[in-house]
N, C-alpha and C positions, 0 to 999 in steps of 0.2 A: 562576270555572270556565271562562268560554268566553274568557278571556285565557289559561289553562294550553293549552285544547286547541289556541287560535290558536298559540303559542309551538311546542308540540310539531310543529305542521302546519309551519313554517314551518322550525325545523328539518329535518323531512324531508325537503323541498324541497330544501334544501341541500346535503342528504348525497349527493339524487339526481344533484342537478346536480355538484357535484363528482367524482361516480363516473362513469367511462366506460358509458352504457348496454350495451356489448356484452362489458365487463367479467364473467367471470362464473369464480368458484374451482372449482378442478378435481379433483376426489378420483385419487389417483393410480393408476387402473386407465385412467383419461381423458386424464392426463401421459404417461403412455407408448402411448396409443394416436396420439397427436399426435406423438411422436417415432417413432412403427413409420410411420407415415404419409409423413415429410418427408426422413428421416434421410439413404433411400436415393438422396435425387437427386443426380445425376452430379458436380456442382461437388465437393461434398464428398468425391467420391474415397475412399470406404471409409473413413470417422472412427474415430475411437473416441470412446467415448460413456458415458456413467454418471451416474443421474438417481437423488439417492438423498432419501428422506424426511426431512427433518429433523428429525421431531416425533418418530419411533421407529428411525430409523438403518435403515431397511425399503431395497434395494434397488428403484427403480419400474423404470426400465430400464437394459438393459446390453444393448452392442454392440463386440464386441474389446474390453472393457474394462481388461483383463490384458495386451494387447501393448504391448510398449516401443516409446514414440512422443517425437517430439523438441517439447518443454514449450516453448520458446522464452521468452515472457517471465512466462507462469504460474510460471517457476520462480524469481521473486520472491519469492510467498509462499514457498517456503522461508526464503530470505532472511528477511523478516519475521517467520518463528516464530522464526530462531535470534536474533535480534536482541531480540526482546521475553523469550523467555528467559534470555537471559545481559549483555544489557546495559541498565544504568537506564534506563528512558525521561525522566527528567528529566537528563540528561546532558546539559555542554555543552561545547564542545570551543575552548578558548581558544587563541591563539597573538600572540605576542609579540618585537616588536624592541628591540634594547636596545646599547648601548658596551659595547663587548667591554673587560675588566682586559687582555688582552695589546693591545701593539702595534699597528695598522693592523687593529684587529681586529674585526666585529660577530656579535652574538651571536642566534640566532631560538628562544625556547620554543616547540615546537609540541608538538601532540597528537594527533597526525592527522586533523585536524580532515577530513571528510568532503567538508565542503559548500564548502571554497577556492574561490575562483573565479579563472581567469587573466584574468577578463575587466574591469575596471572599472565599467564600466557595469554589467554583471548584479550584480555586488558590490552597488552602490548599491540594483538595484532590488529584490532580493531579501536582500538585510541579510547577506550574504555576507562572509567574508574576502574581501579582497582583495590578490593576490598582486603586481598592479601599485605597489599604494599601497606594501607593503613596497617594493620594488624602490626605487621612487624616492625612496622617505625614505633608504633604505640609504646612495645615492647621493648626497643631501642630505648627511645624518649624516657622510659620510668625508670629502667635499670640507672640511667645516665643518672638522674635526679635523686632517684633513690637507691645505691647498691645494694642497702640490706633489705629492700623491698620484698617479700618472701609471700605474702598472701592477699593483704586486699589493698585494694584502692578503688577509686570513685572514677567512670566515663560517664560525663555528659553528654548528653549528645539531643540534636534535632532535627526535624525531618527526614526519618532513615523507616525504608519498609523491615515491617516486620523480619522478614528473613534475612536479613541486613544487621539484624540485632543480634537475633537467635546464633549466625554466625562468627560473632564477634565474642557473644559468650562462650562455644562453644572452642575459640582459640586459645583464650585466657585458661581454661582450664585444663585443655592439652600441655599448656606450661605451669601447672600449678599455680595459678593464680586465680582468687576467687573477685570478680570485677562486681562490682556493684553499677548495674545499669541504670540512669537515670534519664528519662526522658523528662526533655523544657521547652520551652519558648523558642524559638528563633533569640529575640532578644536577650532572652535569659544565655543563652547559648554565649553570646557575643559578650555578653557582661562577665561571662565567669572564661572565658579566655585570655590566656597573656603572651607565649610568645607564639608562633606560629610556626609547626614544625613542616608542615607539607601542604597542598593545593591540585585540585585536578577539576576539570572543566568537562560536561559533553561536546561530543557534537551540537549543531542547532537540531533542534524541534524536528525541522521537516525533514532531514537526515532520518533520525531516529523512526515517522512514521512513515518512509517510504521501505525502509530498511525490513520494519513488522509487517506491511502488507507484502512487501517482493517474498520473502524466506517465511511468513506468516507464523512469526515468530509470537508462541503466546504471552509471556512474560511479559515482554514490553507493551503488548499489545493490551494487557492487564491494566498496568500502571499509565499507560497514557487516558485512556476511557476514564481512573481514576482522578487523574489531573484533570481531565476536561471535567468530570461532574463536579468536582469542586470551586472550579471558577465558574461553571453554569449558576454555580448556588445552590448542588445539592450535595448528599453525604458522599463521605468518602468510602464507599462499599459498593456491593453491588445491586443494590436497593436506589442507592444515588447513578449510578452508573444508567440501570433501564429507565427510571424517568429521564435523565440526559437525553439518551436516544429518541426518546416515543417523544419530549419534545422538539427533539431538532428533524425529526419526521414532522411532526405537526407546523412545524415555521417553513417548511419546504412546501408545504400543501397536500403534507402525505399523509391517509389515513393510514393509523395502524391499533388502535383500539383491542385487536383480538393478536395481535404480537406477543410472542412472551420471551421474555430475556432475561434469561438466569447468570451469563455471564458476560465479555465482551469479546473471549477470545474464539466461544465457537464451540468449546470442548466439551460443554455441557452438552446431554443428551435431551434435554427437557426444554430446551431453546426450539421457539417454533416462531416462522415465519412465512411469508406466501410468494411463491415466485412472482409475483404481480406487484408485490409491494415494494421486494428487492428489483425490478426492470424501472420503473416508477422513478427510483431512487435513481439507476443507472443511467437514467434521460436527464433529470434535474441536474446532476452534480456536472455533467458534461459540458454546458453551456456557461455553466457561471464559475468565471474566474478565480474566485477563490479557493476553487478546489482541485485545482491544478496541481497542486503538491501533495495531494491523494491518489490523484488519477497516472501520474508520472511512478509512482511506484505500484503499480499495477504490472505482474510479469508479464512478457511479450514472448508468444510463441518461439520455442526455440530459438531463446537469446536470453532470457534473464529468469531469476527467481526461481518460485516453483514450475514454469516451464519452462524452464532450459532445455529439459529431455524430451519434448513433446514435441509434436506436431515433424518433424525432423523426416522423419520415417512416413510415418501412418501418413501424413498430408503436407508434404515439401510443401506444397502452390501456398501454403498458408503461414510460413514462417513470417513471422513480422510484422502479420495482418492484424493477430489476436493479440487484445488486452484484455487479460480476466483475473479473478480473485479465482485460486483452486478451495475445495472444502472439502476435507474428508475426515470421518468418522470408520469405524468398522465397519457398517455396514451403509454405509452417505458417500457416493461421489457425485461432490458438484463442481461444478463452473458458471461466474457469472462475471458481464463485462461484456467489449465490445469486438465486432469484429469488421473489418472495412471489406467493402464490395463496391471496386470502380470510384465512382462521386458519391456514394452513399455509405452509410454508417449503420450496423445494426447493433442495438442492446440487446445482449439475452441473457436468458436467465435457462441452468439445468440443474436439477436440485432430483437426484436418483438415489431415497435415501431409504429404501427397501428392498433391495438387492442381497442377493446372498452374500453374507458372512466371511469372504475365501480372496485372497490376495489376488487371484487368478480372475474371478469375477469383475476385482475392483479396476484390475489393470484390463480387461476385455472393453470395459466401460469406458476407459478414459482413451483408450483407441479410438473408439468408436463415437465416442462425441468429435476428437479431432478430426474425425476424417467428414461427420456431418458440417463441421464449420469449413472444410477445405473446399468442400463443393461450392461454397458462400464466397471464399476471401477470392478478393483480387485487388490486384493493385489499381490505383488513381492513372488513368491515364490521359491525360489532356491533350482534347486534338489539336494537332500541330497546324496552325493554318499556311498551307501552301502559297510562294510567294507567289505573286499576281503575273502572268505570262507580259513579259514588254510590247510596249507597243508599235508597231511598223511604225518607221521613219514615213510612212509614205501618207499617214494618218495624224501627223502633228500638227496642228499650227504654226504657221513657219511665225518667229520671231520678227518683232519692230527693231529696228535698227534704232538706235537712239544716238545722235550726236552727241558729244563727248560734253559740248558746251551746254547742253540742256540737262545735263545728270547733275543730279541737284546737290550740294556739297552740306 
């Protein structure tokens, strides 16, 4: 017995010491007395603001929460819903060099593969296609075939972005040679290929979009929004892109009629959204399991992505508590995402997208919202139930004796 109670004690210890002492969960009449407190000071320049319960979808606070305010890189998670919507998360995007059947000819399988790299080195370090490696094998591949090759020859090629192209012409003619680009079919593609010089694979899918929400990487975040509005069934722009969105709000149960979405990555200035719309979104995606591999690439307070370097300083008690998308513009710092207190969960939304102009400003702000969510976070802590005191021997039932011959075999 007094090895159980030593065990339990020492436990305790533990739990204490691992918990921030000033840590302490906040019922939400207390969440929003913290945000009526902090909201109003001046850097933040009139925010908009929306703190909603996670446990019952309860509004804690609103502030402008309904004006259309510019999302800057929160508008990812769009992204990310349309993408874990309409496209496999185990998807991989292959692309391939090959001897072209016609003439002076080479052949490229692409698939739009998101995650290209023009860079070599990054390629290597991050398991990237590399668009170099193509280039110079190409270049390899015709010399081999043809030695007195001096100026033109024919690339095939399918499924390749734009600037995927424009770099591949832009190789050939650093070597004097003038390529004739030809984009085809997939099919066509496979029918004018004959041997196959080289092969490279991505990562899967949900790699890729944890990767552009953690580091809010816009390129990819581009091209994935891309992908997804084409398998949604609409165009491949950004015209296809903002229906995607405004209907995968709409199958969520989310009004967004007065939303405007010029791109997917955020960087447009003319993207307007409403922090009630983004909190709305924050509640729904939470719950339902399929979008788990959106929510898992969500930075976490001083540990990953864009806040690695946050919360560290300005709000220790809150490391590891907050999940949010960062968004920032020149004159936009937002955060939106979740932040734990005790057994409960809050979504928020901060969208401070009229603030002055000045690096110094923009970093004042993002102090100051972590140390608003620091006063929020704390850790889960589960009461321990204490084991039950023994009972006096003098208080038992004494036991039947049972003869050996009546215990029943």
């Amino acid at each position: 017995m007094k090895r159980k109670v030593s065990l339990f004690c020492s436990a305790l210890l533990l739990l204490t010491f691992l918990s921030p002492a000033s840590a302490t969960a906040l019922e939400p009449n207390s969440v929003a007395s913290v945000f009526s407190r902090y909201i109003e000071n001046k850097y933040l320049a009139n925010p908009s603001v929306v703190v909603i319960d996670q446990q019952d979808g309860a509004v804690v606070y609103e502030k402008g929460a309904n004006s259309l305010r510019k999302p800057a890189s929160i508008q990812k998670i769009f992204m990310g819903v349309a993408a874990v919507m309409h496209l496999p998360m185990d998807q991989v995007f292959p692309t391939s060099l090959w001897v072209g059947t016609e003439p002076n000819s080479l052949v490229i399988q692409g698939s739009y593969d998101p995650w290209i790299s023009t860079s070599a080195k990054l390629a290597e370090k991050m398991g990237r296609t590399s668009l170099p490696r193509i280039e110079f094998n190409s270049l390899k591949a015709l010399k081999d075939l043809n030695p007195d090759l001096n100026s033109n020859f024919t690339l095939f090629y399918s499924s390749l972005f734009t600037p995927e192209t424009e770099h591949i012409k832009k190789f050939f003619r650093t070597k004097g040679l003038n390529v004739k680009m030809k984009r085809v079919s997939n099919q066509t593609a496979l029918d004018f290929s004959g041997t196959r010089i080289l092969g490279s694979e991505s990562p899967v899918l949900e790699e890729m979009l944890a990767y552009a929400i953690a580091w809010s990487d816009n390129t990819l975040s581009e091209r994935i929004a891309r992908l997804a509005s084409v398998a949604a069934g609409n165009t491949f722009d950004q015209a296809g892109v903002a229906d995607t969105f405004s209907n995968a709000l709409a199958e969520l149960g989310i009004e967004s009629s007065k939303m405007i979405i010029k791109d997917a990555s955020g960087l447009s200035k003319e993207n307007r959204v409403t922090a009630n719309l983004v909190g709305q979104l924050l509640v729904k995606i939470r719950t339902d399991e399929r979008f788990v591999p959106l929510i898992n690439g969500f930075p976490i307070s001083g540990i990953s992505g864009t806040l690695r370097n946050r919360f560290t300083e300005t709000a220790p008690d809150a490391v590891g508590l907050v999940k949010a998308k960062t968004g920032t513009l020149s004159n936009t710092t937002n955060l939106a995402g979740y932040v734990e207190s005790g057994d409960r969960e809050y979504a928020f939304v901060i969208i401070s997208d009229r603030h002055v102009k000045t690096y110094s400003v923009a970093s004042r702000i993002r102090d100051l919202v972590d140390r608003i969510l620091g006063k929020i976070a704390a850790p889960f802590m589960p009461r321990v139930q204490p084991e039950p005191e023994p009972v006096p021997a003098s208080e038992l039932e004494p036991e039947l004796e049972i003869a050996s011959s009546e215990i029943p075999l």
